[in-house]
VOLUM-362560 format. One line per 8 residues: their letters; for each residue x, y, z of N, C-alpha, C, O. Coordinates in pm, whole numbers, plus 32768, in hexadecimal, padded with zeros to 4 digits. Layout:
! VOLUM-362560
a = X/Y/Z/X/Y/Z/X/Y/Z/X/Y/Z | ...
//
This chain:
! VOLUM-362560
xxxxxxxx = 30AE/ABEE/7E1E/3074/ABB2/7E8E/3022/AC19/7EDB/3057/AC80/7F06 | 2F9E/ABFD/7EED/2F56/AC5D/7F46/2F74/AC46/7FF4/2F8F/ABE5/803B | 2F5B/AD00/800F/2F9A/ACFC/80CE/2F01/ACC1/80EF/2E8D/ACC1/80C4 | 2F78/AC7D/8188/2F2D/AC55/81E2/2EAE/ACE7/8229/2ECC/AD5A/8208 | 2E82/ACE1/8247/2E21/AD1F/8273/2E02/ACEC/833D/2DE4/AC82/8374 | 2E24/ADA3/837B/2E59/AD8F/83FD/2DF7/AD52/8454/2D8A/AD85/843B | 2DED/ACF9/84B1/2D97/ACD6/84F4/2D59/AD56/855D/2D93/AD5C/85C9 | 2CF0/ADB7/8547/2CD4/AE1D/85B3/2C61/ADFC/862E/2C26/AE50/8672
xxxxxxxx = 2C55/AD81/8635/2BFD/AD57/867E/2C00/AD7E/86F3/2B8F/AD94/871F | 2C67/AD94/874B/2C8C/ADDE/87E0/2C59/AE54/87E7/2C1A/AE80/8847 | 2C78/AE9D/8761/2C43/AF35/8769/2BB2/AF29/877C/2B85/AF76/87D1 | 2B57/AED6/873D/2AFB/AEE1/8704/2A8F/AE6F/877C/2A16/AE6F/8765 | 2AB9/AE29/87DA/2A80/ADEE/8822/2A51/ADF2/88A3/2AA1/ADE8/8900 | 29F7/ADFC/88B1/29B7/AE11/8929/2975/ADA1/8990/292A/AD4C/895F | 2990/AD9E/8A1F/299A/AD5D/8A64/28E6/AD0D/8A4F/288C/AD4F/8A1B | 28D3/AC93/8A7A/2845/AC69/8A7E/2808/AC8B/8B1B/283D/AC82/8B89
xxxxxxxx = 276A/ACBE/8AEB/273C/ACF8/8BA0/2762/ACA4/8C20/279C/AC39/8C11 | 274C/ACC4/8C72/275F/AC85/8CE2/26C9/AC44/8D0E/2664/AC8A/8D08 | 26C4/ABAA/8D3E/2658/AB9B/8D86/2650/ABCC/8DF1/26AA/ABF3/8E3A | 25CA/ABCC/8E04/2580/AC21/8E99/258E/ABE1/8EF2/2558/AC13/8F55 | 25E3/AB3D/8F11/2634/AB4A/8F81/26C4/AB8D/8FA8/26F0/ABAD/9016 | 270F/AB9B/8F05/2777/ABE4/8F24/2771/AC82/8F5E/27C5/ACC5/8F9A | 26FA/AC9B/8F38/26C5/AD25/8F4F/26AF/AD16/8FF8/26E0/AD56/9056 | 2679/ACD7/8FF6/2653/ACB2/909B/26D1/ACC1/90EF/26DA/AD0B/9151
xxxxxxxx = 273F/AC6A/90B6/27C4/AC35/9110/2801/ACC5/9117/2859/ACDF/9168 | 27D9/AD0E/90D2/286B/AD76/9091/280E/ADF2/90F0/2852/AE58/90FD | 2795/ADFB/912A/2740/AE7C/9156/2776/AE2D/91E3/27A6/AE7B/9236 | 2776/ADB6/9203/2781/AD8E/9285/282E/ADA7/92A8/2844/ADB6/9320 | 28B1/ADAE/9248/28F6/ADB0/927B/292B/AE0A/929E/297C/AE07/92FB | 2901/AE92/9246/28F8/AF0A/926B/28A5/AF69/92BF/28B2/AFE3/92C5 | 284E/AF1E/9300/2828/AF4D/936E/285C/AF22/93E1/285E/AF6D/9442 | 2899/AE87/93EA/28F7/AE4A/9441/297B/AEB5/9456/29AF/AED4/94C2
xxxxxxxx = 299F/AEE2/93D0/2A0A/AF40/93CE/2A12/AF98/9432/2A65/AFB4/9489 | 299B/AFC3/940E/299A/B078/943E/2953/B069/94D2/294F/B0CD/951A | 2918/AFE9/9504/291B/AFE9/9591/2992/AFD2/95FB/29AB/AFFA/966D | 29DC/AF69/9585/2A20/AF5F/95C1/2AB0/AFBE/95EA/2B0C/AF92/9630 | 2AAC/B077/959A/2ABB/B0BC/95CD/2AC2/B133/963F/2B00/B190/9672 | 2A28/B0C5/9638/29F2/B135/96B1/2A42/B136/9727/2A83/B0CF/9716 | 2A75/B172/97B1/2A9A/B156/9830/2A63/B109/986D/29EE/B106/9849 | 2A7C/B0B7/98CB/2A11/B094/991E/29AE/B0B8/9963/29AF/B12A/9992
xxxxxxxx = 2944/B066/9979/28B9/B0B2/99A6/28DB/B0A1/9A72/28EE/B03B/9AB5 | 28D6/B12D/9A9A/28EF/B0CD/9B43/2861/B097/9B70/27E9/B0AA/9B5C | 28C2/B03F/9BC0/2824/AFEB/9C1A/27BA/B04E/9C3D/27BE/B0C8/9C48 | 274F/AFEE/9C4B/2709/B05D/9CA9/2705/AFDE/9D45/26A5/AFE1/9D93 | 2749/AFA4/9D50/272F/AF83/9DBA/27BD/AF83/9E1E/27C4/AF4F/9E8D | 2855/AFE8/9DBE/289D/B023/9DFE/2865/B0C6/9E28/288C/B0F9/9E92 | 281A/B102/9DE0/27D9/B156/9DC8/2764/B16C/9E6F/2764/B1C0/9EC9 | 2739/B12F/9E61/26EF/B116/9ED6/271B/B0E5/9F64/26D2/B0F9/9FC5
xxxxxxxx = 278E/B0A8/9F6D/27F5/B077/9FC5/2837/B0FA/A005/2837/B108/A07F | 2878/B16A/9FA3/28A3/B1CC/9FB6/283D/B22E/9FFA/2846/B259/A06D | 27EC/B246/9FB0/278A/B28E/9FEB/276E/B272/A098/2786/B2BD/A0F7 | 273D/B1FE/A095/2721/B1DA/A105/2784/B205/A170/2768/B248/A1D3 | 2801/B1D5/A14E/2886/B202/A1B4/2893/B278/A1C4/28D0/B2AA/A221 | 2848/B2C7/A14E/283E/B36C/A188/2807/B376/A1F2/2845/B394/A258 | 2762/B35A/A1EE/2719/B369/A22D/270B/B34E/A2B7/26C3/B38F/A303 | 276F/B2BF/A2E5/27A9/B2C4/A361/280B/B2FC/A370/2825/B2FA/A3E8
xxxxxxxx = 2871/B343/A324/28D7/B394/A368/288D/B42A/A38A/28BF/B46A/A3E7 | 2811/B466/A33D/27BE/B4B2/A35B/27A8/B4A1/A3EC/27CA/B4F4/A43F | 2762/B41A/A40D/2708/B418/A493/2799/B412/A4EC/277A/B3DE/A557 | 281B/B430/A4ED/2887/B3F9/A53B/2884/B44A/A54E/2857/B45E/A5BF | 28B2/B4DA/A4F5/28A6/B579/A4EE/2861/B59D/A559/288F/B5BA/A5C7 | 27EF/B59A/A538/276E/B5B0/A579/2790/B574/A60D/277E/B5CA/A662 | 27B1/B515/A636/27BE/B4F2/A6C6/2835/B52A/A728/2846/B52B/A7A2 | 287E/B557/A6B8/28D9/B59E/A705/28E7/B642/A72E/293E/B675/A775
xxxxxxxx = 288B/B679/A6F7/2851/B6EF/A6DA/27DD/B727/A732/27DF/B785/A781 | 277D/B6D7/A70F/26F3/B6D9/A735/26CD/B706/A7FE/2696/B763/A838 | 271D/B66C/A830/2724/B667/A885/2754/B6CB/A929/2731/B6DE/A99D | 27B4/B6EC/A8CC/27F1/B762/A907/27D8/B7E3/A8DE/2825/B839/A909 | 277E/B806/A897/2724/B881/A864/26B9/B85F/A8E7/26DD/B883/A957 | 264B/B825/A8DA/260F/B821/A970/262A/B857/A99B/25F7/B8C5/A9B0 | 26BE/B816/A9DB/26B4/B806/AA93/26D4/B8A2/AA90/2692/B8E8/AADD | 2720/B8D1/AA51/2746/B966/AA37/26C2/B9B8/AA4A/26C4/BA1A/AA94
xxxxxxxx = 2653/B995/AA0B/25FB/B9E7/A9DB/25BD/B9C5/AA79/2590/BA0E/AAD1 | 25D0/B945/AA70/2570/B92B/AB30/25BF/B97B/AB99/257D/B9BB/ABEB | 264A/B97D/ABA0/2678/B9B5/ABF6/26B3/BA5A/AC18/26F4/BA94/AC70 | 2662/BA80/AB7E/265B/BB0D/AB5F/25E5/BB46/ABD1/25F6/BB9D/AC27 | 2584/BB06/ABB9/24F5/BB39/AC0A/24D1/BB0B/AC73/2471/BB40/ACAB | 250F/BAA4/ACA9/2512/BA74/AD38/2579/BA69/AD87/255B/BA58/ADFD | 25EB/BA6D/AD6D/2657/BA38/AD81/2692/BA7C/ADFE/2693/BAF7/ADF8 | 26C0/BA46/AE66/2700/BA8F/AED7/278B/BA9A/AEB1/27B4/BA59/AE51
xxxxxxxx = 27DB/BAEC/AEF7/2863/BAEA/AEBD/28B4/BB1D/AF57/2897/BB81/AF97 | 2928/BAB2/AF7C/296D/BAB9/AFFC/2A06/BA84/AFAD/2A1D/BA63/AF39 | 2A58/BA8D/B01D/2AC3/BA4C/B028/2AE8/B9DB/B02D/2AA7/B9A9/B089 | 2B3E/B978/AFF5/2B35/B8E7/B00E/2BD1/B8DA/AFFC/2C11/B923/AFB0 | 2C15/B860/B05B/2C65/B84D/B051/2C8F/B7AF/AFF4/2C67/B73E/B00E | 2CE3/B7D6/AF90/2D36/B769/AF4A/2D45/B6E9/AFB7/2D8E/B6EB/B01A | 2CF3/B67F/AF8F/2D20/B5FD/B004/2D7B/B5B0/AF99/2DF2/B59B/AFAF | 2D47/B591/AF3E/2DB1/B51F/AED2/2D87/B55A/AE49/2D22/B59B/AE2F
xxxxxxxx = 2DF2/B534/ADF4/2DFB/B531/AD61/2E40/B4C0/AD2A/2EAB/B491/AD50 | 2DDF/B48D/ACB1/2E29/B404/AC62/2E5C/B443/ABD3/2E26/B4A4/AB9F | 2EA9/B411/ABAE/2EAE/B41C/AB1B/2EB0/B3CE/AAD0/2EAC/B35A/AAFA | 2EB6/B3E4/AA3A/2EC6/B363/A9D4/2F13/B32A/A9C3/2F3E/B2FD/AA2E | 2F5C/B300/A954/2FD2/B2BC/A921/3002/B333/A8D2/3071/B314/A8A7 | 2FE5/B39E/A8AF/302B/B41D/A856/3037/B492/A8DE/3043/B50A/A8C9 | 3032/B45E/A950/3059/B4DE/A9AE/2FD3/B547/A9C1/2FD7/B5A5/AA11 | 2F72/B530/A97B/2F19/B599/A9A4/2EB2/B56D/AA09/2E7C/B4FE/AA0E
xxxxxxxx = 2E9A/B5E9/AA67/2E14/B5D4/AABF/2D97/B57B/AA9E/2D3F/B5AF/AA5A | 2D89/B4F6/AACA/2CF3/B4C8/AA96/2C96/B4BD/AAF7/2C1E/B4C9/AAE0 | 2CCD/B4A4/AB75/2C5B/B4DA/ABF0/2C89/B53D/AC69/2CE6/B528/ACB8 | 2C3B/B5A5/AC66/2C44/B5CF/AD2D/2BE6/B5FB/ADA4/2B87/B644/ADBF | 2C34/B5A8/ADD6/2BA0/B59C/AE43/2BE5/B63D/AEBF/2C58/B65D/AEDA | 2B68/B678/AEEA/2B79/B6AB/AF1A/2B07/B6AB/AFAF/2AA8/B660/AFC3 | 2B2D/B6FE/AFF0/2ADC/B6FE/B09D/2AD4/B771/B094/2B27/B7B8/B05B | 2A44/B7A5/B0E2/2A04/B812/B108/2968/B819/B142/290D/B7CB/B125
xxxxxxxx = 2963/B88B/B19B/290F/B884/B224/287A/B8AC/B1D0/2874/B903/B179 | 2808/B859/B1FD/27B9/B89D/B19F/272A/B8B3/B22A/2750/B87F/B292 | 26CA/B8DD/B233/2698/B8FD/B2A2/265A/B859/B2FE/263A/B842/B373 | 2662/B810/B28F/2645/B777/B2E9/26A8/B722/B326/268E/B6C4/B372 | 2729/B74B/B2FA/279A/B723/B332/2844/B73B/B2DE/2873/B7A8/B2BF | 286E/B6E4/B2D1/28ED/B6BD/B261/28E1/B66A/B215/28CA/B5F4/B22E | 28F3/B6A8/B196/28DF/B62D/B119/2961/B61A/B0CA/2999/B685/B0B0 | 2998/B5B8/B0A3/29CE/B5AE/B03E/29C5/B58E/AFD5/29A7/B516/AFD6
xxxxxxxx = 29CE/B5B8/AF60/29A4/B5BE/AEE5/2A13/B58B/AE6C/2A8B/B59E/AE7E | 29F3/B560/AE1D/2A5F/B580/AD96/2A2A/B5CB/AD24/29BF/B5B5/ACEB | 2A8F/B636/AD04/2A50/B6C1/ACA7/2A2B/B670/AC28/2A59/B60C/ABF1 | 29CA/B6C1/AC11/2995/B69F/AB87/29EE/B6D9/AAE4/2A04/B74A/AAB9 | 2A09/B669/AAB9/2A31/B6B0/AA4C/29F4/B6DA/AA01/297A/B6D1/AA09 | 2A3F/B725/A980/2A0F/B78F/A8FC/2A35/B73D/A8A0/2AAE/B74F/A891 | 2A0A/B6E3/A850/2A0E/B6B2/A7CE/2A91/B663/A7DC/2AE1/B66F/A77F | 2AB4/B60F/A849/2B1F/B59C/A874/2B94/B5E4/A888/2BFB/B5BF/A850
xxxxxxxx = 2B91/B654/A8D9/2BF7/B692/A8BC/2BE5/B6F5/A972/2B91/B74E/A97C | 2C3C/B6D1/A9E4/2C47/B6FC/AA69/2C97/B77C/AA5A/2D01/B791/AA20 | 2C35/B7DE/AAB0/2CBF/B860/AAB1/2D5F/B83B/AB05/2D86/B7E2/AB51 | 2D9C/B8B4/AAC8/2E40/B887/AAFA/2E92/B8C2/AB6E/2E57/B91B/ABAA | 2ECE/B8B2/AB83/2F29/B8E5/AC09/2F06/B8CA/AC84/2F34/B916/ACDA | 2E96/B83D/ACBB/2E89/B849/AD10/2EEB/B7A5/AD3C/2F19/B745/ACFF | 2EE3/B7CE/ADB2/2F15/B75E/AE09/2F13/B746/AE6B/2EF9/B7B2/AEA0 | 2F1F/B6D9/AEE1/2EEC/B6AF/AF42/2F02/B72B/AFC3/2F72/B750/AFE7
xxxxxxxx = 2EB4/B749/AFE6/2EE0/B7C0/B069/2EB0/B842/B045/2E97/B8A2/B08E | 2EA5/B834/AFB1/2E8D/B8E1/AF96/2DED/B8D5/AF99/2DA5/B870/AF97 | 2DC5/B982/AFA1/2D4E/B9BB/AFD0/2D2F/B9DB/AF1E/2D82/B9FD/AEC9 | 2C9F/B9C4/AF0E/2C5E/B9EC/AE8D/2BBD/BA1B/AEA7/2B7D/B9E9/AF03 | 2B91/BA66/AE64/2B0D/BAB5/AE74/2AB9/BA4A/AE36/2ADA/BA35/ADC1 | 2A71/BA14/AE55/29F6/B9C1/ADE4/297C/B9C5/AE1C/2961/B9C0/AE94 | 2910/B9D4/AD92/288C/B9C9/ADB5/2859/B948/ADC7/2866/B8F1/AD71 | 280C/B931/AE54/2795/B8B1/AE22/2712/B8B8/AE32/26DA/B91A/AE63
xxxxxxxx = 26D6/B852/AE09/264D/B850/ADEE/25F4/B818/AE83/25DD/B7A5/AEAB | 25C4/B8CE/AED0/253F/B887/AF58/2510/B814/AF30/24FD/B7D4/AF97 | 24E9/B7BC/AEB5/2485/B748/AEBB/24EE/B6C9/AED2/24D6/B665/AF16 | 2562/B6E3/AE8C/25BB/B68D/AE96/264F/B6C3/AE7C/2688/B6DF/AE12 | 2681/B6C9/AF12/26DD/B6F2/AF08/2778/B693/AEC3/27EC/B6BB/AEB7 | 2746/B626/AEA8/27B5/B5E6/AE6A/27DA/B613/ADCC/2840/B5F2/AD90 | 275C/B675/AD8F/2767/B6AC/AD16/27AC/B730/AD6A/276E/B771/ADBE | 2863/B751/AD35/28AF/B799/AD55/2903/B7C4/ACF0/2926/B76E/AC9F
xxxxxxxx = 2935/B84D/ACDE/2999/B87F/AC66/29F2/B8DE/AC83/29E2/B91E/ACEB | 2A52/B8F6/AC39/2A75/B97C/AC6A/2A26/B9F3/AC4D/29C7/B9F1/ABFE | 2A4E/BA5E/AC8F/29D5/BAD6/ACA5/2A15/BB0B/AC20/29D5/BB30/ABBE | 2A7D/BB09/AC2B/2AC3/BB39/ABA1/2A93/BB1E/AB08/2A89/BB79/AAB6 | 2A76/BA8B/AAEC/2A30/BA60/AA7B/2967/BA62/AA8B/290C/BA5D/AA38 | 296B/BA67/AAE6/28DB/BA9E/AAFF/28C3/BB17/AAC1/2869/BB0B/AA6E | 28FA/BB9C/AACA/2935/BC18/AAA2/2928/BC1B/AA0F/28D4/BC46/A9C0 | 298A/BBE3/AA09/29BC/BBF8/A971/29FD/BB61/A92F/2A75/BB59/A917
xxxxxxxx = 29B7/BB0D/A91C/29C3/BA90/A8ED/2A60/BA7D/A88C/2A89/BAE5/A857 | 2AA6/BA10/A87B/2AFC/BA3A/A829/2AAD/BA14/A79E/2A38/B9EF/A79E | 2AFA/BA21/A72C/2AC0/B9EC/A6B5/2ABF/B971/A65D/2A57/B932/A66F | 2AF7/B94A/A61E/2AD4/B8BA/A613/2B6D/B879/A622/2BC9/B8AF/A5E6 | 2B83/B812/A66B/2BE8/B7A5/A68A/2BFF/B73A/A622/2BAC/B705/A5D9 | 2C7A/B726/A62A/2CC7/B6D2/A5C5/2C69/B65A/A5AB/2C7D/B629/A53C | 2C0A/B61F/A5EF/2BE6/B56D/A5C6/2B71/B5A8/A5A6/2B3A/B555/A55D | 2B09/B62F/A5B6/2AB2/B62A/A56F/2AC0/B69A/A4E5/2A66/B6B0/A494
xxxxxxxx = 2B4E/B6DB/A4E4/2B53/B6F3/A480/2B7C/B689/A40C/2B6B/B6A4/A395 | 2BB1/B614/A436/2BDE/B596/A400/2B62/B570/A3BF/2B5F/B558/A347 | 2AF0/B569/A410/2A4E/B523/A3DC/2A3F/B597/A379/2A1B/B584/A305 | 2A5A/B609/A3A8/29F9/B66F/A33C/2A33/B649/A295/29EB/B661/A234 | 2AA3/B617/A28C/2B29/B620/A20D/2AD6/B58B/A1D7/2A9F/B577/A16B | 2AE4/B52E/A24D/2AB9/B4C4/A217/2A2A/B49B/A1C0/2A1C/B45B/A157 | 29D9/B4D2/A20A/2938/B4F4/A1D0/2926/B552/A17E/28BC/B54E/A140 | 2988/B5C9/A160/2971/B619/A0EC/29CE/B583/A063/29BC/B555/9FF2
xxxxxxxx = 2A0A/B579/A0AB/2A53/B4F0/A01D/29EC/B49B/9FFC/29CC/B49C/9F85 | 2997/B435/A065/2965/B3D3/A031/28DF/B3F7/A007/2881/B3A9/A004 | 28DB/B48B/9FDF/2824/B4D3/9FA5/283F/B4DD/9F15/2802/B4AE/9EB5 | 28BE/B533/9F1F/28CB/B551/9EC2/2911/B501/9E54/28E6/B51A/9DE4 | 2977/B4A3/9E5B/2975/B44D/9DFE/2924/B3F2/9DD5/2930/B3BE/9D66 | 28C1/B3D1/9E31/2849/B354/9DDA/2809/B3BF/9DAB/27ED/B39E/9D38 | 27D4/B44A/9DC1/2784/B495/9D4E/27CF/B4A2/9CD7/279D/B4BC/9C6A | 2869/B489/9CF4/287C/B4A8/9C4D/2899/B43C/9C12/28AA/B43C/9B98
xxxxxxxx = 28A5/B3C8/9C5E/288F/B35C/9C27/282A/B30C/9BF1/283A/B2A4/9BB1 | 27BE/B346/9C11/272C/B328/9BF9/26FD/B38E/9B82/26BB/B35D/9B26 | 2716/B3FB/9B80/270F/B449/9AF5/277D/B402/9A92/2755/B3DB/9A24 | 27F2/B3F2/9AB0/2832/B3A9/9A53/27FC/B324/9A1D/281B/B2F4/99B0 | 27AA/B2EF/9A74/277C/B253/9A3D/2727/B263/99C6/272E/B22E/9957 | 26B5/B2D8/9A0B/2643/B2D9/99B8/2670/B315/9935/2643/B2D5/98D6 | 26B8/B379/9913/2702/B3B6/9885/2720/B340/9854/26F8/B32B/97E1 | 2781/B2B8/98A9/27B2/B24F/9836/2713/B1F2/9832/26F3/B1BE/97C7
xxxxxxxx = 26D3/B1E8/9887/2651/B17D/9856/25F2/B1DD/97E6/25A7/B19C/979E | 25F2/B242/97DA/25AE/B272/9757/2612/B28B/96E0/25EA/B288/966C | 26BA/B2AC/970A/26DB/B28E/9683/26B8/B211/9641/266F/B20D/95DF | 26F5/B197/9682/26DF/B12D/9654/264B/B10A/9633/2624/B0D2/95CD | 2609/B130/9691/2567/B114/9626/256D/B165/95A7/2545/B13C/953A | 259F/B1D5/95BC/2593/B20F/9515/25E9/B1E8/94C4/25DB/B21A/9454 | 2667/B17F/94D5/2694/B142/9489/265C/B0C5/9466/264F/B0C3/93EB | 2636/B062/9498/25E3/B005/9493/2548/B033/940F/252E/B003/93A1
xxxxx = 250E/B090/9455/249B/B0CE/941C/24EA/B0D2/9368/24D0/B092/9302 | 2542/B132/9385/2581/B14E/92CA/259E/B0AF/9275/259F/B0B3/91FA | 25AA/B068/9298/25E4/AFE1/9262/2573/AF88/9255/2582/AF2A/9207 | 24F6/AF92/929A/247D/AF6C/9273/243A/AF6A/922E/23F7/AF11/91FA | 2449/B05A/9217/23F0/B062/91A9/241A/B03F/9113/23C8/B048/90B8
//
């Protein structure tokens, strides 16, 4: 009896091509793939939201700062400087000085004033009755300070060092969020681009 003879057709067979829509489906799902690796792209219109909130915590900075640079600088070069006595002091809800008004003789009569603050922030130790040195301003004497921060200004106070923290945050994360966008909108175009050609 003659042998069977092995069927090697598996070894020996090769798949039939693919049509050029399967070709199509199979470039599209692997580019679906590999986008859909990508991270997310951030907004640009959180991107711009942020920014913006910098830019007013900037101008907040700035108002708390600014203002009281002046009067300093005004009451550096004009500024008379006498004695005034403590009439009242208010405070906040955390115990600190937020207004004091003070009295003193100026050559047109008696004025009372409330001192100007330094970046939301009233000097300390005074209280009703006590005597303090402050400069004011001949054009308007209701612009008043201590002679002390006239002198030698203090340096920056807790709520505008608060703005400075806050506006260095909201600059600097939308720039790197905005370089981060654009790296993922050209990867993905150059993934897109590869699956085309």
């Amino acid at each position: 009896m003659a042998k069977k003879k092995k069927n090697r057709r598996g070894e020996d067979w090769t798949p039939p091509p693919k049509s050029a829509e399967r070709l199509a489906a199979e470039g599209r799902w692997a580019r679906d793939a590999e986008l859909a690796r990508l991270p997310p792209v951030p907004p640009r219109r959180a991107i711009l939201g942020m920014f913006a909130m910098g830019v007013v915590a900037l101008a907040v900075f700035l108002g708390f700062l600014l203002p009281s640079q002046f009067t300093v600088d005004d009451l550096r070069s004009s500024g008379v400087t006498v004695a005034a006595e403590v009439v009242d002091t208010r405070t906040n809800k955390y115990g600190d000085l937020s207004a004091v008004e003070v009295r003193f003789r100026t050559p047109s009569g008696e004025v009372e004033a409330e001192l100007h603050d330094w970046g939301g922030k009233q000097p300390e130790g005074l209280s009703p009755g006590s005597t303090v040195s402050v400069t004011y301003s001949p054009q308007d004497p209701k612009t008043v300070m201590t002679t002390g921060w006239v002198v030698d200004p203090p340096g920056m106070t807790f709520p505008a060092l608060v703005c400075l923290l806050v506006t260095v945050f909201l600059t600097v994360v939308p720039t790197l969020a905005a370089v981060r966008r654009f790296a993922l909108l050209k990867k993905k175009e150059k993934i897109v681009a590869s699956h085309e050609a």
